[in-house]
Backbone as XML, in Angstrom:
<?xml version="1.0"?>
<chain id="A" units="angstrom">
  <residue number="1" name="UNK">
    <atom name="N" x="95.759" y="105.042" z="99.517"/>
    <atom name="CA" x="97.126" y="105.498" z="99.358"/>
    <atom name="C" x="97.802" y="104.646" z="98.291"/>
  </residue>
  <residue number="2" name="UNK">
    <atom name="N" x="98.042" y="105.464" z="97.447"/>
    <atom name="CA" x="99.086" y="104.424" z="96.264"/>
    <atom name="C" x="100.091" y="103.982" z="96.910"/>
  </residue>
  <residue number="3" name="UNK">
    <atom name="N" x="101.241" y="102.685" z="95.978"/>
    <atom name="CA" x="102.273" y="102.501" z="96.325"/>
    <atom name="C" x="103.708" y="103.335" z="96.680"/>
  </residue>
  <residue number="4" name="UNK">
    <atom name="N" x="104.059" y="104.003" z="95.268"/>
    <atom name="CA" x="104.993" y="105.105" z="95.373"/>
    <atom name="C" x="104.733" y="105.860" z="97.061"/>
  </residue>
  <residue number="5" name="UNK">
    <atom name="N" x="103.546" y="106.489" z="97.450"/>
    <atom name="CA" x="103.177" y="107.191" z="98.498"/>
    <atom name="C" x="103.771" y="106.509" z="99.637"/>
  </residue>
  <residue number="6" name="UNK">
    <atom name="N" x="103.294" y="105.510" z="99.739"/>
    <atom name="CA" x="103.714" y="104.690" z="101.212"/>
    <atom name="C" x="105.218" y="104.321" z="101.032"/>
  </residue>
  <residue number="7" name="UNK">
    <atom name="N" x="105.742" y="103.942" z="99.965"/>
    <atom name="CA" x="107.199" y="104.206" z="99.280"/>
    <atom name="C" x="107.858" y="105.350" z="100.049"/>
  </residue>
  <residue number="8" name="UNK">
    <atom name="N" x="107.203" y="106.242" z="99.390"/>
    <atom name="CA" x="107.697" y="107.648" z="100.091"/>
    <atom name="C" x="108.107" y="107.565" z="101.345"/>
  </residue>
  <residue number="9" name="UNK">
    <atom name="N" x="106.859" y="107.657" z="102.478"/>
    <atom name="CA" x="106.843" y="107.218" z="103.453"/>
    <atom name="C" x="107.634" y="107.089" z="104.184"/>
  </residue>
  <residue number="10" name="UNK">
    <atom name="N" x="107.931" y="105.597" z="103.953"/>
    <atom name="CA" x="109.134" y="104.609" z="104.374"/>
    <atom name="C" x="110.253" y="105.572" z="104.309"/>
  </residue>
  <residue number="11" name="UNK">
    <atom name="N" x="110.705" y="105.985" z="103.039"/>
    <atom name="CA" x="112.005" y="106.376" z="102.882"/>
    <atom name="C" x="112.141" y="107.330" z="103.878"/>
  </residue>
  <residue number="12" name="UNK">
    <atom name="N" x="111.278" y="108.530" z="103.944"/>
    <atom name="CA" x="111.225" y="109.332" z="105.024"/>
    <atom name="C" x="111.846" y="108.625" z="106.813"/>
  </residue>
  <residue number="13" name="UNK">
    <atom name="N" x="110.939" y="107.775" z="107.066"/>
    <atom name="CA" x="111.283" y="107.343" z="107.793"/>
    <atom name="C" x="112.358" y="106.202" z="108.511"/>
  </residue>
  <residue number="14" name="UNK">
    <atom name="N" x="112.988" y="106.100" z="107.548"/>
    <atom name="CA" x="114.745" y="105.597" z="107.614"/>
    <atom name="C" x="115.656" y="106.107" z="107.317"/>
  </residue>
  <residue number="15" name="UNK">
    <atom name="N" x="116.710" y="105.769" z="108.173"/>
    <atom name="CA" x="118.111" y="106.343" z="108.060"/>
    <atom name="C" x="118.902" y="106.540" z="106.541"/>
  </residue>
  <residue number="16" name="UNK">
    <atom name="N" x="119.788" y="106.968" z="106.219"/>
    <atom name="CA" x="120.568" y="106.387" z="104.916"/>
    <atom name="C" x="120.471" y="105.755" z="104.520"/>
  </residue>
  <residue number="17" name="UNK">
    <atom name="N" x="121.327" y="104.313" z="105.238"/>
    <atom name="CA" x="121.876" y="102.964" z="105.327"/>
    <atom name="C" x="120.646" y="102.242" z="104.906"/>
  </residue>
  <residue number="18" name="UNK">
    <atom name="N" x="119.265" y="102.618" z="105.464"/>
    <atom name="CA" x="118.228" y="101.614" z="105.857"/>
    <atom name="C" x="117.262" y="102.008" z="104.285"/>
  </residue>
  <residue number="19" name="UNK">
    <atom name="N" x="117.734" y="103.345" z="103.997"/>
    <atom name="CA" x="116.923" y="103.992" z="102.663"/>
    <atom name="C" x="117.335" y="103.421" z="101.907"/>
  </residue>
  <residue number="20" name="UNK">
    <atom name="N" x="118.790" y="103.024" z="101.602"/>
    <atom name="CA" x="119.982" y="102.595" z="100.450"/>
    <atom name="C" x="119.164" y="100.988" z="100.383"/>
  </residue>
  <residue number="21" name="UNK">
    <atom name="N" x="119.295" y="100.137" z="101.317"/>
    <atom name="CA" x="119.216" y="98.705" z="101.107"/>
    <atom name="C" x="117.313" y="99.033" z="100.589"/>
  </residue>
  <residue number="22" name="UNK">
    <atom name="N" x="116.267" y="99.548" z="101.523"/>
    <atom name="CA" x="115.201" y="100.031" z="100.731"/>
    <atom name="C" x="114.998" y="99.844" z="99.290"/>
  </residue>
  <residue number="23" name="UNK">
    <atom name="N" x="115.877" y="100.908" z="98.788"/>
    <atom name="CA" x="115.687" y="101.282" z="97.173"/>
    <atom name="C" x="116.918" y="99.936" z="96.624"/>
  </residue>
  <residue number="24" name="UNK">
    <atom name="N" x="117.268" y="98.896" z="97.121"/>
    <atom name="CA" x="117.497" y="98.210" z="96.804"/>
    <atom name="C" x="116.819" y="96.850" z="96.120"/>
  </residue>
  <residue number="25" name="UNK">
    <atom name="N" x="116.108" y="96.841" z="97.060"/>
    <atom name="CA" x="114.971" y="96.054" z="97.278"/>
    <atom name="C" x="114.038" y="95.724" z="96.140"/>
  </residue>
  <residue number="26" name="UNK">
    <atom name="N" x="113.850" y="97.036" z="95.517"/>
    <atom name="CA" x="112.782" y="97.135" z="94.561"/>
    <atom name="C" x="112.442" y="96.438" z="93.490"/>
  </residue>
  <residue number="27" name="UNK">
    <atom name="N" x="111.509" y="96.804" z="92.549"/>
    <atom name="CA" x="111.104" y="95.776" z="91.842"/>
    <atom name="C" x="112.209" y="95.793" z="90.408"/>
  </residue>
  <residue number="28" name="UNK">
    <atom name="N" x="112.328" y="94.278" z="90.107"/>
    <atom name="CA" x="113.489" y="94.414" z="89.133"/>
    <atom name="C" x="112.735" y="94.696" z="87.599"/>
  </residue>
  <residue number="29" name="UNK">
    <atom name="N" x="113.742" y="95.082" z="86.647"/>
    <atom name="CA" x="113.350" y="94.453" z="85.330"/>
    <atom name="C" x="113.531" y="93.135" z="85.079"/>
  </residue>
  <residue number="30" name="UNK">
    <atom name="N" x="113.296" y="92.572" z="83.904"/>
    <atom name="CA" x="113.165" y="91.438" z="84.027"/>
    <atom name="C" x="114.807" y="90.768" z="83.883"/>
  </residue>
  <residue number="31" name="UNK">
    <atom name="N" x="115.592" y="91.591" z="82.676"/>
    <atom name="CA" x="116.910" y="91.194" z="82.387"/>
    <atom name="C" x="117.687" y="91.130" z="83.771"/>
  </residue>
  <residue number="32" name="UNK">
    <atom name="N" x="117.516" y="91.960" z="84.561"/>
    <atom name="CA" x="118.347" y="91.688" z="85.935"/>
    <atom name="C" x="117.815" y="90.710" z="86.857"/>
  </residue>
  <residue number="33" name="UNK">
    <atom name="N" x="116.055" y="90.088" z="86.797"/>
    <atom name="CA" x="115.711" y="88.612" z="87.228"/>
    <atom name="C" x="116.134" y="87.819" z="87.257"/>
  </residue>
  <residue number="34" name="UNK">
    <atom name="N" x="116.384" y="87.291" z="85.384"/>
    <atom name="CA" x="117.426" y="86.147" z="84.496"/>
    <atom name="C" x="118.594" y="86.447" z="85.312"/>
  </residue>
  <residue number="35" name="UNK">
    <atom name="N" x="119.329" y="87.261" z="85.187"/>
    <atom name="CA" x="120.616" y="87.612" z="85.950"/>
    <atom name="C" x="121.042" y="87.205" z="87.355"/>
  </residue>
  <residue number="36" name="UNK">
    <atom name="N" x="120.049" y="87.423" z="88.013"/>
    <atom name="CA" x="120.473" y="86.898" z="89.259"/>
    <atom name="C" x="119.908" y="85.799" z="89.747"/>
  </residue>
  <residue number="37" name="UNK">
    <atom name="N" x="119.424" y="84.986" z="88.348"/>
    <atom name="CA" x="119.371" y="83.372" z="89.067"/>
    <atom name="C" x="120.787" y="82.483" z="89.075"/>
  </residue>
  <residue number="38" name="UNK">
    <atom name="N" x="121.960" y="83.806" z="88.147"/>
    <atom name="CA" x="123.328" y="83.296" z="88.203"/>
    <atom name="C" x="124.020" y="83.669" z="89.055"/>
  </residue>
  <residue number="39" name="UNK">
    <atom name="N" x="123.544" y="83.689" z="90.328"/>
    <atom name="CA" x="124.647" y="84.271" z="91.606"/>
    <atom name="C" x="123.827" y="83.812" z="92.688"/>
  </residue>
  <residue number="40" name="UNK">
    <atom name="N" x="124.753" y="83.619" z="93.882"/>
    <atom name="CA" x="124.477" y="82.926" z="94.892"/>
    <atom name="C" x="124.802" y="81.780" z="95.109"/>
  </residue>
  <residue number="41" name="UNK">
    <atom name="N" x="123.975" y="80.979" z="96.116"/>
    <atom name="CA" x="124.256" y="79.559" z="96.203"/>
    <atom name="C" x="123.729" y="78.306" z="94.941"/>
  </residue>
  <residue number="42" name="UNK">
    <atom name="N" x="122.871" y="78.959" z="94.295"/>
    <atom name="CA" x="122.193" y="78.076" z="92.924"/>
    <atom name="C" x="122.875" y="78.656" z="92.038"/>
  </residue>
  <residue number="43" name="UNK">
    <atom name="N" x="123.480" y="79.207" z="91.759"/>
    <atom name="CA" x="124.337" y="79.437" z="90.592"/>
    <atom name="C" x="124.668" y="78.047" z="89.873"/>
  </residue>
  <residue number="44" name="UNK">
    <atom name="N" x="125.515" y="77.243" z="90.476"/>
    <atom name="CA" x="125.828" y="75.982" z="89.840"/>
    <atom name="C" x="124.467" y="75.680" z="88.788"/>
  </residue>
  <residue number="45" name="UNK">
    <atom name="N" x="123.586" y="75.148" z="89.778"/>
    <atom name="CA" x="122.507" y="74.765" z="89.484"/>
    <atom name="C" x="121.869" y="75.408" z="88.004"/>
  </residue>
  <residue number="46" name="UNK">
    <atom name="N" x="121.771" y="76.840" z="88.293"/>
    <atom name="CA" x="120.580" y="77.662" z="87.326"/>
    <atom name="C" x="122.598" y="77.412" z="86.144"/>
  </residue>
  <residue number="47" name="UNK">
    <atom name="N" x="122.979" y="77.306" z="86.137"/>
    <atom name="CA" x="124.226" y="77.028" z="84.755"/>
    <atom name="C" x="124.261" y="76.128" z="84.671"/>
  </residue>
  <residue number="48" name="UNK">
    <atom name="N" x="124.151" y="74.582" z="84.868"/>
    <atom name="CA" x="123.869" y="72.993" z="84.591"/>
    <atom name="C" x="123.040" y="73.151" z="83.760"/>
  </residue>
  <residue number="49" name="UNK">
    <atom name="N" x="121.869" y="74.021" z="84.524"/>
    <atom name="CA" x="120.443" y="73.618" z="83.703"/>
    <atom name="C" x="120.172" y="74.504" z="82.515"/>
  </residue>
  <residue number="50" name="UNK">
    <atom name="N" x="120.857" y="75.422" z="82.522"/>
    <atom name="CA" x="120.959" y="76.430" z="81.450"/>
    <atom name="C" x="122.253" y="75.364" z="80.108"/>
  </residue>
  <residue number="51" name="UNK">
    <atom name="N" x="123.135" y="74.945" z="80.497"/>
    <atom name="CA" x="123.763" y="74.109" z="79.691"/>
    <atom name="C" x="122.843" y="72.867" z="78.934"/>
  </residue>
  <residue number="52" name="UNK">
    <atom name="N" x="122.074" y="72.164" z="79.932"/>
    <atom name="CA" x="121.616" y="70.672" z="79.666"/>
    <atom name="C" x="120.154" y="71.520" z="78.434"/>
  </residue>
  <residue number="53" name="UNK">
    <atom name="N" x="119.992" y="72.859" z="79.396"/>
    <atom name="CA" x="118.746" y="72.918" z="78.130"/>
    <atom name="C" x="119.322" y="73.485" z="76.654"/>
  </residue>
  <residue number="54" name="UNK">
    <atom name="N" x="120.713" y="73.983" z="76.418"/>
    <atom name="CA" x="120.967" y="74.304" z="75.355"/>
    <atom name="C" x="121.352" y="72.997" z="74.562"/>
  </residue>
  <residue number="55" name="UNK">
    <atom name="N" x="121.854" y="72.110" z="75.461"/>
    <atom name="CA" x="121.910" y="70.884" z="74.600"/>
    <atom name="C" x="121.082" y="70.193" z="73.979"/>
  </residue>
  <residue number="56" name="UNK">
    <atom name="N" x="120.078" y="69.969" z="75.005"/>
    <atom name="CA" x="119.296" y="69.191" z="74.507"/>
    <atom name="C" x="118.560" y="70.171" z="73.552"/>
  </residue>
  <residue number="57" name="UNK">
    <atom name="N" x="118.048" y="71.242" z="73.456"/>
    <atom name="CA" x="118.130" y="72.057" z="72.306"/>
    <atom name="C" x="117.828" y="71.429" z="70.811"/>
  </residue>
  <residue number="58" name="UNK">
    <atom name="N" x="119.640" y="71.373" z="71.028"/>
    <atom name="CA" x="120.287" y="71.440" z="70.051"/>
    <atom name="C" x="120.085" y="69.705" z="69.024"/>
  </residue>
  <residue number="59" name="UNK">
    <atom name="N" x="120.048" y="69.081" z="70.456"/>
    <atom name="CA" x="119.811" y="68.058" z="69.552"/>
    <atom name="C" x="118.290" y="67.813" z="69.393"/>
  </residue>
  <residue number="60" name="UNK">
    <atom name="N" x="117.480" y="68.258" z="70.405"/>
    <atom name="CA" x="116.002" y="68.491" z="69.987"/>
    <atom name="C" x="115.632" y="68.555" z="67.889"/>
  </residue>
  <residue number="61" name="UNK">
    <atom name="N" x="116.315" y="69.765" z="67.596"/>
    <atom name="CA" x="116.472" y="70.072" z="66.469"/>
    <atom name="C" x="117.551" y="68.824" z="65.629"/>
  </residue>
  <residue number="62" name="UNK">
    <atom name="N" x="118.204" y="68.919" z="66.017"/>
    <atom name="CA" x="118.963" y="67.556" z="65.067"/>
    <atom name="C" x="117.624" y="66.555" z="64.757"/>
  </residue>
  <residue number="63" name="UNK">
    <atom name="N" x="117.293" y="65.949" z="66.393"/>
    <atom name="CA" x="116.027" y="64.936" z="65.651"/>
    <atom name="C" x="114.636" y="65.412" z="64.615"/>
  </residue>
  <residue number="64" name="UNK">
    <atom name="N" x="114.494" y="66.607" z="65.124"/>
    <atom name="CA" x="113.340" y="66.876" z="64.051"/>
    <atom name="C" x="113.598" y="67.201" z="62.272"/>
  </residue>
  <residue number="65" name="UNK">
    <atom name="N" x="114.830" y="67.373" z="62.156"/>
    <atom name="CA" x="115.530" y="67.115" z="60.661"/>
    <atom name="C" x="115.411" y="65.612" z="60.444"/>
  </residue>
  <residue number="66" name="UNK">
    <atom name="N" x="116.106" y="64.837" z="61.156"/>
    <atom name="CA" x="115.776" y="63.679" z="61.189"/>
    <atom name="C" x="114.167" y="63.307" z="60.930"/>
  </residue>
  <residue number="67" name="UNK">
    <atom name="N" x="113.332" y="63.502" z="61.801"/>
    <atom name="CA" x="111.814" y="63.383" z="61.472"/>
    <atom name="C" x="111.594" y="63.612" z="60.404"/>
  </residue>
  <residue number="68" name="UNK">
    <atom name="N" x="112.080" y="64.644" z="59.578"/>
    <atom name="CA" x="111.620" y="65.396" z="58.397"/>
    <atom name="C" x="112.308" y="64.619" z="57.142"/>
  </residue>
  <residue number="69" name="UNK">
    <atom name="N" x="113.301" y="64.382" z="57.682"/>
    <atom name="CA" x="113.799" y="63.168" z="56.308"/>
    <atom name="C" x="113.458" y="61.886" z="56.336"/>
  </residue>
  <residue number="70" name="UNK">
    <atom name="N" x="112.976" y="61.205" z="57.729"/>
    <atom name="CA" x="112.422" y="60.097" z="57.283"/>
    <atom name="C" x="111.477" y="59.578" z="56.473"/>
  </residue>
  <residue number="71" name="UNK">
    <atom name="N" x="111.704" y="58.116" z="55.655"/>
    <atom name="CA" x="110.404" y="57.784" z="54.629"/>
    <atom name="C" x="109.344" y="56.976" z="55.512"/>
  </residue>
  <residue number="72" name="UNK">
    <atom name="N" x="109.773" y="56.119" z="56.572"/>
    <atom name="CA" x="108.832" y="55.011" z="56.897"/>
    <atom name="C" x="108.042" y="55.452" z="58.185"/>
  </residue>
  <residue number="73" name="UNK">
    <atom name="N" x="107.105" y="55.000" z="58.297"/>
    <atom name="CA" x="106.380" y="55.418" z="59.579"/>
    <atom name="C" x="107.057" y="55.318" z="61.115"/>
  </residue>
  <residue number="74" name="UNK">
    <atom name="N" x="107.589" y="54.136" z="61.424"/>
    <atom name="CA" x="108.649" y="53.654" z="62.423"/>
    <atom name="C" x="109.715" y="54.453" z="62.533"/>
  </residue>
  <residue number="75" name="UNK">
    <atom name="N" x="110.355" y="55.181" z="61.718"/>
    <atom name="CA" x="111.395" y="56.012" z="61.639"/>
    <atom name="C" x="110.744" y="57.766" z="62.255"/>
  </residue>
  <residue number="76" name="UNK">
    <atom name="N" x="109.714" y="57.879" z="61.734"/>
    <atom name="CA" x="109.064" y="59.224" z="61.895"/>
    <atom name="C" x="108.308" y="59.214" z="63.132"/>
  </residue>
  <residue number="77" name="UNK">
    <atom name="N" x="108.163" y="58.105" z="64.241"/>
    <atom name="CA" x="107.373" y="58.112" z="65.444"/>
    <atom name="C" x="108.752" y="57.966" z="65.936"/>
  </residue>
  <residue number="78" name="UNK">
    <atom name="N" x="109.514" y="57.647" z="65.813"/>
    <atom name="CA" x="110.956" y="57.637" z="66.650"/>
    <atom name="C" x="111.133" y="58.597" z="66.824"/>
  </residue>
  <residue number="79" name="UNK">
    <atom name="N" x="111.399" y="59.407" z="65.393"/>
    <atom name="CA" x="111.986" y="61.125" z="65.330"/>
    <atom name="C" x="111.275" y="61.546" z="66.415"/>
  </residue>
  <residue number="80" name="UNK">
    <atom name="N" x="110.178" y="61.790" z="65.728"/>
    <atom name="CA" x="109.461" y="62.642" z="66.288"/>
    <atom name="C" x="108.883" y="62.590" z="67.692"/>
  </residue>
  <residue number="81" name="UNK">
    <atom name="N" x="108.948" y="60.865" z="68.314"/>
    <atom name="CA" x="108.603" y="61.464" z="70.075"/>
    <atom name="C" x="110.172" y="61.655" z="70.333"/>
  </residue>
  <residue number="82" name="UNK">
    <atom name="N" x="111.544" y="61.728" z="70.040"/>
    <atom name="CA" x="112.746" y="61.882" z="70.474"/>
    <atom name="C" x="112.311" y="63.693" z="70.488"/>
  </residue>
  <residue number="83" name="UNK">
    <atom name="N" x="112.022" y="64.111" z="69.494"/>
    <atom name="CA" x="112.071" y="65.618" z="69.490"/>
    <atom name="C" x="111.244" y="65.951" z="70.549"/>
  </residue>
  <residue number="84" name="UNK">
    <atom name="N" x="110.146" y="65.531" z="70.314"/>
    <atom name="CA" x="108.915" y="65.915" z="71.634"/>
    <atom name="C" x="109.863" y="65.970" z="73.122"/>
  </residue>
  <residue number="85" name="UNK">
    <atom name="N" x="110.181" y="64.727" z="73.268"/>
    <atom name="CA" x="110.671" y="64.618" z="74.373"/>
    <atom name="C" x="111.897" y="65.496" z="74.675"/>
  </residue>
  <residue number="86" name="UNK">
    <atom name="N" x="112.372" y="65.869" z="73.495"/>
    <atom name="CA" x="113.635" y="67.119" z="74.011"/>
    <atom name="C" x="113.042" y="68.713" z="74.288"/>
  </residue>
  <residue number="87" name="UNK">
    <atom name="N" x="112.256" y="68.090" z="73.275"/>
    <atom name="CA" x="111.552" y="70.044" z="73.603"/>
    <atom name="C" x="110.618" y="70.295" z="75.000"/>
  </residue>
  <residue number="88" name="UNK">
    <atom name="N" x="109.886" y="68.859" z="75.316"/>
    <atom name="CA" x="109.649" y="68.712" z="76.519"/>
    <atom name="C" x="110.167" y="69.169" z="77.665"/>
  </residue>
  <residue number="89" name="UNK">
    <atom name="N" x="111.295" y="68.650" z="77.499"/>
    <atom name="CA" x="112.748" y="68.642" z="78.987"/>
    <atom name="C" x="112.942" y="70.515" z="78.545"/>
  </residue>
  <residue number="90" name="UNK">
    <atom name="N" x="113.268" y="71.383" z="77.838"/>
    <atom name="CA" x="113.159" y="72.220" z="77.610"/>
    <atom name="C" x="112.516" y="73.210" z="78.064"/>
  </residue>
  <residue number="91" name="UNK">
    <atom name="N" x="111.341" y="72.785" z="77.599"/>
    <atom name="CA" x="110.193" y="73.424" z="78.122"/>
    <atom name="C" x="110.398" y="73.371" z="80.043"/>
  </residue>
  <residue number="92" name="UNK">
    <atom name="N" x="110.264" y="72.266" z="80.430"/>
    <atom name="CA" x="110.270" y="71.900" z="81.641"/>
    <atom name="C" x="111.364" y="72.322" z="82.644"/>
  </residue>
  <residue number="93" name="UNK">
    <atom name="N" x="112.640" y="72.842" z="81.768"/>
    <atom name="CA" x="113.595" y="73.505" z="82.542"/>
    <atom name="C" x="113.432" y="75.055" z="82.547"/>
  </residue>
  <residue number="94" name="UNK">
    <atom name="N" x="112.528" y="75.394" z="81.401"/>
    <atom name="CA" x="112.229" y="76.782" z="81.364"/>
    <atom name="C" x="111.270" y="77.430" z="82.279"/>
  </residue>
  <residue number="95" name="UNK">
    <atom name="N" x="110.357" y="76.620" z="82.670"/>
    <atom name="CA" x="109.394" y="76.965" z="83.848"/>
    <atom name="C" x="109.979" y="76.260" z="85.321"/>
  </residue>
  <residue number="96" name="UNK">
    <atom name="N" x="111.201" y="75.654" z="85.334"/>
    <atom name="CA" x="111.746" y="75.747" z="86.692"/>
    <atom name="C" x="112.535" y="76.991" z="86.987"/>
  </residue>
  <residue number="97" name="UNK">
    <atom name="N" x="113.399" y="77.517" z="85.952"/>
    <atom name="CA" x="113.844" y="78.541" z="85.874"/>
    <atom name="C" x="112.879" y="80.115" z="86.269"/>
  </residue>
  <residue number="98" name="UNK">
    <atom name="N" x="111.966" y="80.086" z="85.287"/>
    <atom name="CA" x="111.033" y="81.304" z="85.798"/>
    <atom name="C" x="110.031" y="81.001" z="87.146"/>
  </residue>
  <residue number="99" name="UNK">
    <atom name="N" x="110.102" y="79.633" z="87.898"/>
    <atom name="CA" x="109.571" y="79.616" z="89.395"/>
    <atom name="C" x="110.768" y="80.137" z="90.138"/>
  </residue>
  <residue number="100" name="UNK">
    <atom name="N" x="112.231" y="79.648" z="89.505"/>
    <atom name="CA" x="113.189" y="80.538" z="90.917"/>
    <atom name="C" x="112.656" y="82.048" z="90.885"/>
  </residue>
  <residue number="101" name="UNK">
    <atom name="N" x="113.121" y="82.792" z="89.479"/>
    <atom name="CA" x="112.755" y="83.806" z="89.455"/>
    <atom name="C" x="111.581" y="84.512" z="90.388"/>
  </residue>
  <residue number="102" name="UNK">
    <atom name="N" x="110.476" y="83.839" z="90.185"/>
    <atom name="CA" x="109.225" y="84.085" z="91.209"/>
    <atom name="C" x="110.020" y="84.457" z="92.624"/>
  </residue>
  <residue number="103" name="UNK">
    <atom name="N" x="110.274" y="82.856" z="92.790"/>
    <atom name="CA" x="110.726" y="82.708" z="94.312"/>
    <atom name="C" x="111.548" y="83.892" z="94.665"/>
  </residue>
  <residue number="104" name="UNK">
    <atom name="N" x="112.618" y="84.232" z="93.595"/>
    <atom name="CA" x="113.025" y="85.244" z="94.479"/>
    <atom name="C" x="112.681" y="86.337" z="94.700"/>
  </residue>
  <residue number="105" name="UNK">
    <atom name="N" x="111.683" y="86.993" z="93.703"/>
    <atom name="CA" x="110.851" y="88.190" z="93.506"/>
    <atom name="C" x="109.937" y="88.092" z="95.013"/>
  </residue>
  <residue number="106" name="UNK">
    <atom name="N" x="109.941" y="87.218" z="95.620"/>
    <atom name="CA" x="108.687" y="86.728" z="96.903"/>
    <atom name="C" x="109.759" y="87.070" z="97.852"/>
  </residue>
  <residue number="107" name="UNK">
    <atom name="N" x="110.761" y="86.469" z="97.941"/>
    <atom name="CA" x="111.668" y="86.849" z="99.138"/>
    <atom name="C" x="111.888" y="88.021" z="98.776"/>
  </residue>
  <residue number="108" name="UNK">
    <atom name="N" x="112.343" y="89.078" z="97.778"/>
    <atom name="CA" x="112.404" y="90.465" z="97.741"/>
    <atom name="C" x="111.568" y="90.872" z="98.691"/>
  </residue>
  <residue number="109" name="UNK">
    <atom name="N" x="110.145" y="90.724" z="98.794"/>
    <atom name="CA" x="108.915" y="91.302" z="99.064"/>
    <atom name="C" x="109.170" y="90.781" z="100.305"/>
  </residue>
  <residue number="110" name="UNK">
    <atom name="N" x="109.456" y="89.606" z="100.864"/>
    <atom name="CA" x="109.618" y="89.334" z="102.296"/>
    <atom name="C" x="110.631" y="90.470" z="102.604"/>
  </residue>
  <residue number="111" name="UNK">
    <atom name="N" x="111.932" y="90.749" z="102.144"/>
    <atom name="CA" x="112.561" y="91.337" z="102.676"/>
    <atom name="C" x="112.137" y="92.775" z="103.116"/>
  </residue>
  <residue number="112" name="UNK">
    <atom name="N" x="111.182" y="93.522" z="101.990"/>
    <atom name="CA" x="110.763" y="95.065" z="101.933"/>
    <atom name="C" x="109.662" y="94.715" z="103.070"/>
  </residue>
  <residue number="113" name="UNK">
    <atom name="N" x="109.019" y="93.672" z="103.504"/>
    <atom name="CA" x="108.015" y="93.809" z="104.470"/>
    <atom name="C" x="108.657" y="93.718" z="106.347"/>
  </residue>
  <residue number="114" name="UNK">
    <atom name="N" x="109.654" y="92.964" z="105.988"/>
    <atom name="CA" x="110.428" y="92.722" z="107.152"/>
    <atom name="C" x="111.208" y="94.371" z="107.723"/>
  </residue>
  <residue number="115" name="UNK">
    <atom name="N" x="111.578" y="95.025" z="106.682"/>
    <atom name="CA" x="112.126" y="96.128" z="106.933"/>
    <atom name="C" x="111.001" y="97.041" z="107.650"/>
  </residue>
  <residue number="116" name="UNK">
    <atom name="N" x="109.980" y="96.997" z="106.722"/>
    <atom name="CA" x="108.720" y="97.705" z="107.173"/>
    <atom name="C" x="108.229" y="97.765" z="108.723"/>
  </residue>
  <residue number="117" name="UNK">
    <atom name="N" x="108.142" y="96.432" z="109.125"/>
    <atom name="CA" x="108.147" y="96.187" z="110.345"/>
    <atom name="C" x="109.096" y="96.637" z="111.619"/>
  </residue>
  <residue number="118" name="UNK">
    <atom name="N" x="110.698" y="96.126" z="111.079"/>
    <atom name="CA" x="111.208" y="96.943" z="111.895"/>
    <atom name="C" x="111.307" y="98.406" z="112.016"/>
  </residue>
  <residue number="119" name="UNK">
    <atom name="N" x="111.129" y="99.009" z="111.329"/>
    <atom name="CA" x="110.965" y="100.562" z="111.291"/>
    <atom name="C" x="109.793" y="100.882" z="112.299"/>
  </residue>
  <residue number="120" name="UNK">
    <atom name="N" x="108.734" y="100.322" z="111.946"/>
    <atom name="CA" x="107.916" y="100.703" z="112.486"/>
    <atom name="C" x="107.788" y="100.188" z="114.431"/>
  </residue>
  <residue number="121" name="UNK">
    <atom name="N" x="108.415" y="99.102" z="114.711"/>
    <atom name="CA" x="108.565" y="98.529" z="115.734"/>
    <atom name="C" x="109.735" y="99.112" z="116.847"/>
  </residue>
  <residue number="122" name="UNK">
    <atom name="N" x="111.084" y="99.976" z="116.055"/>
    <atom name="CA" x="111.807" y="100.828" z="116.463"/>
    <atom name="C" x="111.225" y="102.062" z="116.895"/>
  </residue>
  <residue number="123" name="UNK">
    <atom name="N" x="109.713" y="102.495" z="116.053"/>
    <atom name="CA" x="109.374" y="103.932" z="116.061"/>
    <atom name="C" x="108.320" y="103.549" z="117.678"/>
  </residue>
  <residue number="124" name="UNK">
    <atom name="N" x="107.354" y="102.345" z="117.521"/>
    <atom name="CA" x="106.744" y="101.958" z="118.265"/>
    <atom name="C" x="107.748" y="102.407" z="120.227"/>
  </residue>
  <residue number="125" name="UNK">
    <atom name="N" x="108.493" y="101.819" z="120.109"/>
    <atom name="CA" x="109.693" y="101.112" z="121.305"/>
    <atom name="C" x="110.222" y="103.064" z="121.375"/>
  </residue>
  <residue number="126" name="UNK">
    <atom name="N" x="110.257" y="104.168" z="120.422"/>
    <atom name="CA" x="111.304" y="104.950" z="120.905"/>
    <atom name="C" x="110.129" y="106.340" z="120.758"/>
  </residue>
</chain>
């Protein structure tokens, strides 16, 4: 049985209310993923870290101009682990960011399985 099918299914076998939050549930695109790591209780959080990584960014790039104009060797291992290390932190906030994302794509799926259950545990009982 494909997905859509057992999809089907389900919908059949819930109310409105229970169909509506259902087709809620579903799988996102990705732009509405990004999106809703800005709401909720991490909001703060996923906007700190969305700030600290545009900064450091920014000056990421400042130092590697810097790298690029230096003449002496000492000057150009400075630059250049300062840049590393910004693009680093970067990097490193960008894959905490796409694990929330995960995470919440997993609780989606907890939620569509939890529903599943009760439906079926109501049908069981009546």
């Amino acid at each position: 049985m494909k997905k859509h099918e057992i999809d089907d299914l389900i919908k059949q076998a819930l109310n409105e209310d229970e169909a509506a939050f259902y087709d809620q549930l579903d799988e996102q695109p990705i732009h509405e993923m990004v999106f809703d790591l800005y709401k909720g209780r991490m909001k703060w959080l996923a906007i700190g870290s969305m700030v600290v990584m545009i900064i450091l960014f920014g000056v990421g790039i400042y130092f590697a101009v810097k790298f690029f104009q230096a003449t002496e060797l000492r000057e150009m291992m400075t630059w250049g682990f300062l840049t590393w290390f910004c693009m680093m932190a970067v990097m490193g906030n960008k894959v905490w960011q796409w694990m929330e994302m995960q995470k919440n794509q997993v609780l989606r799926e907890i939620k569509r399985v939890e529903l599943q259950i009760g439906v079926l545990a109501s049908k069981m009982k009546g």
